[in-house]
N, C-alpha and C positions, 0 to 999 in steps of 0.2 A: 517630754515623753519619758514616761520610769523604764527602767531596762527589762522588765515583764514585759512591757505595753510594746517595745520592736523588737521584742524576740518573736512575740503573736502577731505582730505588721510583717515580720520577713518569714515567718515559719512557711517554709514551700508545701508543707503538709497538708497544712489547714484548706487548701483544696486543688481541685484534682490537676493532677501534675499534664504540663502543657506539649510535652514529649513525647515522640510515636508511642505509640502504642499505650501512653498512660505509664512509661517508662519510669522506676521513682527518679528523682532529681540527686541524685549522688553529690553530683559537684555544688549543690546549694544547701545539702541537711550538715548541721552542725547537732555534737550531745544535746544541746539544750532546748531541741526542737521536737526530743521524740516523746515526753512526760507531757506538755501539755497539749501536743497533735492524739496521744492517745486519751490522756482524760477528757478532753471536750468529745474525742468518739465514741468514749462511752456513754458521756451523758444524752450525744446525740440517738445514737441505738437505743437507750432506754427510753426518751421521747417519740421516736419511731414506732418501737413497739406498745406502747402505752398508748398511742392511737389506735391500733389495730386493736389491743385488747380490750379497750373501753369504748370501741363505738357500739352506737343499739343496733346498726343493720342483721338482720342474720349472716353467719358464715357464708361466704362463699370464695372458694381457688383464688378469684383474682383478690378481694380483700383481706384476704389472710393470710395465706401462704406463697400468692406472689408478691405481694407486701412484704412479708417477711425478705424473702429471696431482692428485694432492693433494699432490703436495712442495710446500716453499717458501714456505707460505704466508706465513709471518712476514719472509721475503727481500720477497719481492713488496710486501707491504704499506709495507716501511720505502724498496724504491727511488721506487717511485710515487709519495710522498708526496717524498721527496726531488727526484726530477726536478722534480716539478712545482713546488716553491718557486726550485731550482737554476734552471729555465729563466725564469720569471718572475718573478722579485724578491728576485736575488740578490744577495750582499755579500762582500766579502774571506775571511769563513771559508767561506762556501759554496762558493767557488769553489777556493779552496787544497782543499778535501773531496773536489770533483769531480778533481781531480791525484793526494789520495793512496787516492781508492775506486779508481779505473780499473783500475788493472793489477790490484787484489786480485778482481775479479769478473771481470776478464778469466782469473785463475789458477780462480778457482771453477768456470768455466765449463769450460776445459780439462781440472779433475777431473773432474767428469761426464762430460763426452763424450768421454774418453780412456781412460776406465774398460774393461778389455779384456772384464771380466765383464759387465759390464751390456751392455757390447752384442753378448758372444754371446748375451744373452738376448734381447735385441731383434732378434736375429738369427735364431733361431731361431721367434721370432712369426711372424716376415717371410716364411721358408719357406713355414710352414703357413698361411700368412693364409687361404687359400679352402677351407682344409679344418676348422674348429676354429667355423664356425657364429656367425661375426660379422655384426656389422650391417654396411652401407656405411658410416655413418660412422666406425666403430669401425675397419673395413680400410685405409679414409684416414686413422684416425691411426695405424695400424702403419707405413703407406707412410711416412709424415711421420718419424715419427721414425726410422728405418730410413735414409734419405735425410740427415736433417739428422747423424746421427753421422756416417755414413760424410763427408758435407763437412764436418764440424768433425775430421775426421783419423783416426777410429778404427779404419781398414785400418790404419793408418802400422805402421813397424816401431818401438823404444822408441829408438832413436838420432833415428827423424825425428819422434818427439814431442816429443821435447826440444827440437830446433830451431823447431817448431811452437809449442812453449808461449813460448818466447824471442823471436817475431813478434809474437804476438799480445800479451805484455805491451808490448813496444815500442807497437804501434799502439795502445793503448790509452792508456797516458800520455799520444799525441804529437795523440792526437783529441779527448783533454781538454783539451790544451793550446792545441790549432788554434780550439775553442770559446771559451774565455777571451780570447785573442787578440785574436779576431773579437769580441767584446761592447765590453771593453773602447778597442780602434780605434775600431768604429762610435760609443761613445760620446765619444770625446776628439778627433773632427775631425768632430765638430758646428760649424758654420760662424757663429762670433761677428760680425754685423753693427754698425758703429757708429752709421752714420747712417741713418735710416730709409727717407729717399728711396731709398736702394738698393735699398729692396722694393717699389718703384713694381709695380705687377702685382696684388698678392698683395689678395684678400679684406679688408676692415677686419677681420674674426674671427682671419682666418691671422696676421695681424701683431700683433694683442693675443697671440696664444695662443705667437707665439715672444716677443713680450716675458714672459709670465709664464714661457715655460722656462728663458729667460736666469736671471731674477729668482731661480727654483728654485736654479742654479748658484751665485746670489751676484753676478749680474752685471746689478746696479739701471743699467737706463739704456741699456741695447741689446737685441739681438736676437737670437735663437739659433737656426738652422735645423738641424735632426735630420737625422739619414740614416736611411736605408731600409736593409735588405741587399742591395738591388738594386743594379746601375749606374745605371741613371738613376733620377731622384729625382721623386714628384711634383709639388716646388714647380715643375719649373723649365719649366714649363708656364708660369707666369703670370708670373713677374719677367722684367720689361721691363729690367734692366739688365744689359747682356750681362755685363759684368765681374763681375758677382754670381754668373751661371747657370755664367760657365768655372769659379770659384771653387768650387760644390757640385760639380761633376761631378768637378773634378780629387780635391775632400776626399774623395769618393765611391771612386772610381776606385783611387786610390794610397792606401788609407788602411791598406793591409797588405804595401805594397812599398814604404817608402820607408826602408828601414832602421832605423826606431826599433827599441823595444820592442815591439812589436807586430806585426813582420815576421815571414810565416807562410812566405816561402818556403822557407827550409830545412825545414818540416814539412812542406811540397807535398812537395818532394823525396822525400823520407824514407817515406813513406808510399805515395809511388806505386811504390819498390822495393821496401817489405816485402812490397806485395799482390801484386807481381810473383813473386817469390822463394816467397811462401808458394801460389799459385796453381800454380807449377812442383812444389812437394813435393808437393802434391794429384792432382797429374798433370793437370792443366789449359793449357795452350798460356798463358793469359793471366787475369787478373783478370775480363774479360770474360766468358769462357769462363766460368770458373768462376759468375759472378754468373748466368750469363741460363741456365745449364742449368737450371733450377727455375723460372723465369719463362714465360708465355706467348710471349716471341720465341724463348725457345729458344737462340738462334746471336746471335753480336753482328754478324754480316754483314744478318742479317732489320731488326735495329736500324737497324744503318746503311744498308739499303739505304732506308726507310721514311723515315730522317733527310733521304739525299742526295735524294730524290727531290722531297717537299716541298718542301725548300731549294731546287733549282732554279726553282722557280717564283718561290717568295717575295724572291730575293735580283733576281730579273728587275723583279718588283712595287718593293724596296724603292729600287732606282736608280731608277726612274721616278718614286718617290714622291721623292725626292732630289732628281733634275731638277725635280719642280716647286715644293718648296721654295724652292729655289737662281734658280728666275723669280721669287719672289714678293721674295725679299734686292734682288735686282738691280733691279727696277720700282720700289721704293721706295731705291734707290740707297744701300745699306747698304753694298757695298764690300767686303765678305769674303765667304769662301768657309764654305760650312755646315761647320758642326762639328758632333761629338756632341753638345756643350752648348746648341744651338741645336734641335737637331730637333726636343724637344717643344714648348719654345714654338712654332714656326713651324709646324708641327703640325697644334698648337692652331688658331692662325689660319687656316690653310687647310681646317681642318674648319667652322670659322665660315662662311668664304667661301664652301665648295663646298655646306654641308649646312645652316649657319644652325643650328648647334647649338654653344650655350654652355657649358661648363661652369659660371660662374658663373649663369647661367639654371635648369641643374637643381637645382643643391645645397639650393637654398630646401626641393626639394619631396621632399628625400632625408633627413628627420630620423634618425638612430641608432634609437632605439627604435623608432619606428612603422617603418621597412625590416624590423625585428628581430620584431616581433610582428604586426603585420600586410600584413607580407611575407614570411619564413622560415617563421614557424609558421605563416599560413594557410595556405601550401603544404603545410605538414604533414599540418593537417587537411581539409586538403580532397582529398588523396592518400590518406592511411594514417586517417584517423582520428584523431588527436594531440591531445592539451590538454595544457595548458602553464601551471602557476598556479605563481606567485612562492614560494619556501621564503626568507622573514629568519633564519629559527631557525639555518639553517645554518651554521656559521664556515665564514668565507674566508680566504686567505690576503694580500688587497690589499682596500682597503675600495671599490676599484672593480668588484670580482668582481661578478654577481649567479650568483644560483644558482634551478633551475627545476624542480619535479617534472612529470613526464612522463605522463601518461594515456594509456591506450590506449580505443579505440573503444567499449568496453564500461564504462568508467571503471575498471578496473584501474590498478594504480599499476606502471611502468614502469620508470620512468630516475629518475636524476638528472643534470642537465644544467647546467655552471656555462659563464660567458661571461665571458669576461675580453678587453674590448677597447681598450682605451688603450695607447699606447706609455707606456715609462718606458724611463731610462737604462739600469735592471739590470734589463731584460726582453729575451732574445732576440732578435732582431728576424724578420718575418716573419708568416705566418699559420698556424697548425697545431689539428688535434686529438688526445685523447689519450684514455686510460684510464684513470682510479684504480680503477675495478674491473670487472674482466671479467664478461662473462653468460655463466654456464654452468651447464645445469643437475643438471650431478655432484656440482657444490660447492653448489647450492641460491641461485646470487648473481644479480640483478641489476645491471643497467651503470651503474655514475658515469663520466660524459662530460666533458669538457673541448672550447669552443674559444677559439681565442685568437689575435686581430693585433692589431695594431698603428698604431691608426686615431689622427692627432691630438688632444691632448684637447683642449678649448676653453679661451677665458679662464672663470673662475669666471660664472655666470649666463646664460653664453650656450649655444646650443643647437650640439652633436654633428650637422652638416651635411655628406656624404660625397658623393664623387663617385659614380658609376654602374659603375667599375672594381672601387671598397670594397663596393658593394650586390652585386656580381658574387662577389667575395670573402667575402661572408658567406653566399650561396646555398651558395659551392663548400664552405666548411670546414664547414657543415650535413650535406652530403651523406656526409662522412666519420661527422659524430656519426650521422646515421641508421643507416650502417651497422653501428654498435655499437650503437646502442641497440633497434634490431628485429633483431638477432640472436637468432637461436634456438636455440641449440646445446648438444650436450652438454658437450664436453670442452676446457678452456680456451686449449688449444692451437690448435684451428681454429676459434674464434671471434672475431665483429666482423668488424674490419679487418686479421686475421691471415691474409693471402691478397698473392699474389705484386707486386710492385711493379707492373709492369706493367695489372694488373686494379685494385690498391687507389683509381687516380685517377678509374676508369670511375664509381663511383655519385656522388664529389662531383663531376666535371665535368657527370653527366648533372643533379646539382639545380640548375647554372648554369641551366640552361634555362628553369625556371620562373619569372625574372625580368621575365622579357620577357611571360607568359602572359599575357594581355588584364586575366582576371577576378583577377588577382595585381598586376599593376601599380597598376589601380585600385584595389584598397585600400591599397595601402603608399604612394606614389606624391602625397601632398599636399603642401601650401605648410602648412609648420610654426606660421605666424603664423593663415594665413586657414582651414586647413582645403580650400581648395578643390585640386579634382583637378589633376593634371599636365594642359595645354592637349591636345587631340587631336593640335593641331599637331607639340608638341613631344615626344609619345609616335612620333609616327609618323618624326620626323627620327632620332629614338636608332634606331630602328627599322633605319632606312636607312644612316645610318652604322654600323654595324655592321662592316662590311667597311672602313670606313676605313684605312688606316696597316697594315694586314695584312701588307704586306711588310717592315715595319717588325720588327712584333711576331713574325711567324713565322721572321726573320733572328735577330733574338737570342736567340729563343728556341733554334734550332735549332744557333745560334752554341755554344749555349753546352751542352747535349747531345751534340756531334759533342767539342767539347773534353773532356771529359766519357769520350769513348771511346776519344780520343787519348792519355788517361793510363792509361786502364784497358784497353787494348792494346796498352801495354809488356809485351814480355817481361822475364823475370828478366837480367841483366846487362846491356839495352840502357841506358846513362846517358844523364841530361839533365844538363847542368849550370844553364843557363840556362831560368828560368821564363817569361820574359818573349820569348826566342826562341823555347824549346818552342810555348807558345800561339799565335805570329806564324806557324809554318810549319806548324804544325796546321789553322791556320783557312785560309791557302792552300790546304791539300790537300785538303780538304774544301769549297772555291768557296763559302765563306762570310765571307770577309775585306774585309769593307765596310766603311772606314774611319769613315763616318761614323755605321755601327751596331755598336757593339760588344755584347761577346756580355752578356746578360743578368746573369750570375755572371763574373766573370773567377776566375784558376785560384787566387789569395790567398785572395779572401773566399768561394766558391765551396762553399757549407755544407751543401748535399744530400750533396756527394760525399764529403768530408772526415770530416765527424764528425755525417750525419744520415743514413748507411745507404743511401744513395744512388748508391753507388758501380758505375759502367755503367751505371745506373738511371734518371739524369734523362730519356732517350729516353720514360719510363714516361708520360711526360703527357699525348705525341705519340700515343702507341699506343692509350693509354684512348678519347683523342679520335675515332679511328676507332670504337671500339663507343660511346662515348653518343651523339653525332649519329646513328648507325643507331638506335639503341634509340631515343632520341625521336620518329626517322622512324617508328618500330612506333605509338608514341602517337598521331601525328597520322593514321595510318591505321587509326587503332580509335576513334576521338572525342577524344582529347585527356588531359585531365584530369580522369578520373572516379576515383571510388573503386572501381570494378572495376578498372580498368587499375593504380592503386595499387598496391591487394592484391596483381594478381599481378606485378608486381615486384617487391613485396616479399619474397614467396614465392618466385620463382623466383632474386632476385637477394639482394636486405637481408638476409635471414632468415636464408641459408644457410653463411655465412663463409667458409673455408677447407674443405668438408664432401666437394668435389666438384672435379674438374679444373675451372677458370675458363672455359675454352675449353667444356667440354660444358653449365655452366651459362648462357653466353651462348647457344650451341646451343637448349636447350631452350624460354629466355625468346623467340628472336628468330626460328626455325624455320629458322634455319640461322648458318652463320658471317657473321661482319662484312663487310660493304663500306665502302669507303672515298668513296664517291660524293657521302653526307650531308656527311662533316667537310668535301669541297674546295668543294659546295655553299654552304655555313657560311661557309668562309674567302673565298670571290670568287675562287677557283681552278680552279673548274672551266673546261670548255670554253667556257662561253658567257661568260667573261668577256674569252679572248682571250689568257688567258694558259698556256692547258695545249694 
């Protein structure tokens, strides 16, 4: 047998995996198993489809569109299992894989939905949809798919598909490339310290934990500080030596403009005129346009109007917050003028000073597991219902994974829920969740979950100690698994978190909330050694600070949302040449050009918009944030945190996916539409602060 002929005998891909829940097979996929599990699913889906398209029956639901909704399966299985290893604990062939899949499932995807047959057949659903005795959800997947062809081009005439297929393989190479890029920068201006005094500041844990990542490297004897995807970093909070903190911010900063190998500006480039050009073929004014017609703003003006308005407040807040910075340098006779690199340290200390709130004071009482279990899942269960018991049997694909069966109220068996929190080199960077297997109940499947950041590991035998930011971050990427995993849906297209950018961040920003819930803090919320509670005191100063640095955080955040909209309302032929000017008179024209806040993403490493689907989209976080601050105002005006109030979120919002306009599902949940009164309440922006 040739070594092709038992890689395709052992390939666990090639069908469907024998593991609860349809779990992929970790401990059986090898590289060489993910190239030809996904080419034979493509050719399988094309054979699939090419039935449906070319039978003589007439259209109807179940031979078209729920035909469609069982294509694929063996595609599906083999990307899922490949993203998820590709994004988290990748290697040279993985990544060379991601460069020569892209454009071949950019081309797959263009045969499907360029297909003139299939979607006069989906065309002609579409007609009859109120006449042919569908369900509502069944009519919102004819709308869906009806919609997503016609935006993937299939009005075009055959001259502007061609030009159309010719974009999109472009942008697919050049987003694979943009990702690569971005891993490999963030990991090679990791910031080598020699002497250790330089980390005056930092935790005795923080400074074991970058000598064992150094040691990882091969670099016995120093110190290694990791990036973030972000602009700023969270060491530089604590390192007292300014020349260390310029040093992370600039590695941070320029770590995709400085000419290397790793220089994504020419992909910036590239990318922001294919979407222009391809958005013009569509007959859309912009990128924009084209992004937000399917989204709850609708208009990229409703975006931006939502963006600039905020922003004015915030950037009023973030110069005052600056001003008082900048007294606290001078009092202690420092001598320079605040910089980016300085902010969060001085920050820090002035949150101390004004709030008497330390970070090294809470972390004691912030252990990884017990935030994890008896803080994420209490909320679970004290919401929905949930249990949560440990599966070992399962393979993983990192021996840091754990993996978790899921119980519902009744003790039915649910989910499967795997957590992956450690940074590594060849891990993405960031926080996210994901899918390996959809809930749907056409296909008879229950949900595998994924969440996953990026949290420091410690030295070997010491305790996983996170700031109150990371507890905040593991409520939010919860919130996204909830929505996959009480999903209740038929058809796998509108289920989970297969719902508009805009509405997808509303359920995880709304579980931020339950961090702070009294009867939630109190359990998660001990000193790791003693067991004892968080002080009253010091519950109630988090409490308070809350609203700290808001002008801070709502600056770059919005910095970099507003840039964000700047690229993705170019028209077709307006050139940029310059990245670095583009983004400078961007952030002018938009009154968000705070020198000493830059934008959260700059436009290099800027991973939402590039190659995470986020493109015109980052606004989406902003917008959520107005309906969960409303929606929890719903909670605190019906008791709080009961299991009725649960349920019917769950029901009115978790449960239902993609099944309904997002806009009339928050209608229903909240007895009317969104105000915006909660989130400026939340932020310290309202009237009574002084600043609106």
């Amino acid at each position: 047998m040739s070594a092709a002929a038992v890689v395709e005998a052992e390939n666990p891909l090639l069908s469907p995996s024998p593991l609860p829940f349809g779990a992929p097979p970790f401990d059986r996929l090898r590289d060489e198993h993910f190239l030809p599990a996904i080419t034979a699913g493509m050719a399988a889906q094309l054979a699939e489809v090419e039935a449906i398209a070319g039978q003589s029956l007439p259209a109807t639901f179940e031979n078209t569109l729920e035909a469609l909704e069982r294509s694929g399966d063996l595609l599906s299985r083999a990307l899922r299992a490949f993203h998820a290893v590709a994004g988290t604990n990748t290697n040279d062939t993985l990544q060379a894989l991601q460069l020569e899949v892209a454009p071949l499932l950019a081309a797959h995807s263009d045969a499907i939905h360029l297909d003139a047959r299939l979607f006069a057949r989906i065309d002609r659903l579409f007609e009859h949809r109120h006449q042919v005795g569908l369900t509502p959800e069944q009519r919102q997947l004819v709308e869906r798919y009806h919609a997503d062809f016609i935006r993937a081009g299939a009005r075009l005439g055959d001259a502007e598909k061609t030009v159309l297929r010719a974009l999109n393989q472009e942008e697919s190479e050049l987003t694979a490339e943009f990702q690569n890029r971005l891993l490999l920068a963030t990991k090679a201006r990791a910031v080598v310290i020699d002497d250790v005094d330089d980390l005056r500041g930092l935790e005795p844990a923080d400074i074991a934990a970058a000598a064992s990542a150094a040691r990882e490297r091969g670099l016995e004897g120093k110190w290694l500080l990791s990036l973030q995807n972000t602009t700023q970093q969270p060491v530089l909070e604590s390192l007292d030596n300014r020349e260390t903190r310029r040093r992370v911010f600039e590695a941070s900063r320029h770590r995709t403009d400085d000419g290397s190998e790793y220089d994504t500006r020419a992909i910036v480039l590239r990318l922001a005129a294919i979407r222009a050009e391809r958005a013009r073929l569509l007959g859309f004014a912009t990128t924009a346009d084209y992004t937000l017609e399917d989204q709850m703003a609708r208009r990229p003006d409703a975006a931006i109007a939502l963006l600039k308005d905020i922003a004015r407040s915030a950037v009023v807040r973030a110069r005052a917050e600056a001003a008082r910075i900048q007294a606290m340098i001078d009092e202690e006779g420092g001598g320079f003028a605040l910089e980016p690199w300085d902010w969060q340290y001085y920050s820090e200390r002035v949150r101390r000073a004004e709030y008497d709130v330390d970070d090294a004071r809470l972390r004691p009482y912030l252990e990884l597991d017990r935030v994890t279990k008896d803080g994420v899942f209490f909320a679970a269960t004290r919401l929905y219902g949930l249990t949560f018991r440990l599966r070992a049997d399962i393979p993983v694909y990192h021996p840091d994974v754990q993996v978790f069966e899921v119980f519902d109220a009744d003790d039915s068996s649910l989910a499967l829920l795997y957590l992956d929190f450690y940074k590594r080199d060849n891990k993405a960077g960031g926080a996210w969740m994901d899918a390996y297997v959809d809930q749907s109940r056409l296909l008879g499947r229950k949900p595998v979950i994924v969440n996953v950041a990026n949290f420091t590991k410690p030295a070997p035998g010491r305790p996983t100690l996170i700031s109150f930011e990371e507890v905040i971050t593991l409520f939010h990427e919860f919130g996204h698994a909830l929505h996959g995993m009480l999903s209740d849906v038929v058809y796998p297209t509108l289920t989970g978190t297969n719902v508009p950018r805009d509405f997808v961040e509303f359920p995880s920003q709304f579980n931020e909330h339950w961090a702070l819930d009294p009867s939630v803090l109190a359990s998660y919320a001990r000193h790791h050694q003693t067991g004892e509670p968080m002080p009253d005191d010091l519950v109630a100063k988090i409490k308070k600070s809350r609203k700290f640095n808001q002008g801070f955080a709502l600056t770059e955040y919005t910095a970099a949302a507003l840039l964000d909209m700047a690229w993705h309302t170019l028209r077709d032929g307006e050139a940029v040449d310059d990245v670095a000017v583009f983004e400078a008179a961007a952030l002018e024209r938009f009154g968000v050009a705070v020198r000493e806040v830059p934008p959260r993403y700059s436009s290099t490493y800027f991973a939402h918009i590039w190659d995470g689907g986020y493109e015109a989209g980052y606004y989406a976080y902003l917008w959520a944030e107005v309906l969960d601050h409303d929606a929890f105002a719903w909670f605190d005006e019906h008791g709080g945190m009961t299991r009725e109030n649960g349920d019917l979120f769950r029901r009115a919002i978790l449960s239902r996916g993609g099944t309904d306009d997002p806009a009339e599902l928050f209608r229903r949940f909240r007895g009317r539409d969104a105000v915006v009164d909660p989130l400026l309440a939340a932020r310290g922006l309202n009237q009574a602060t002084g600043d609106r």
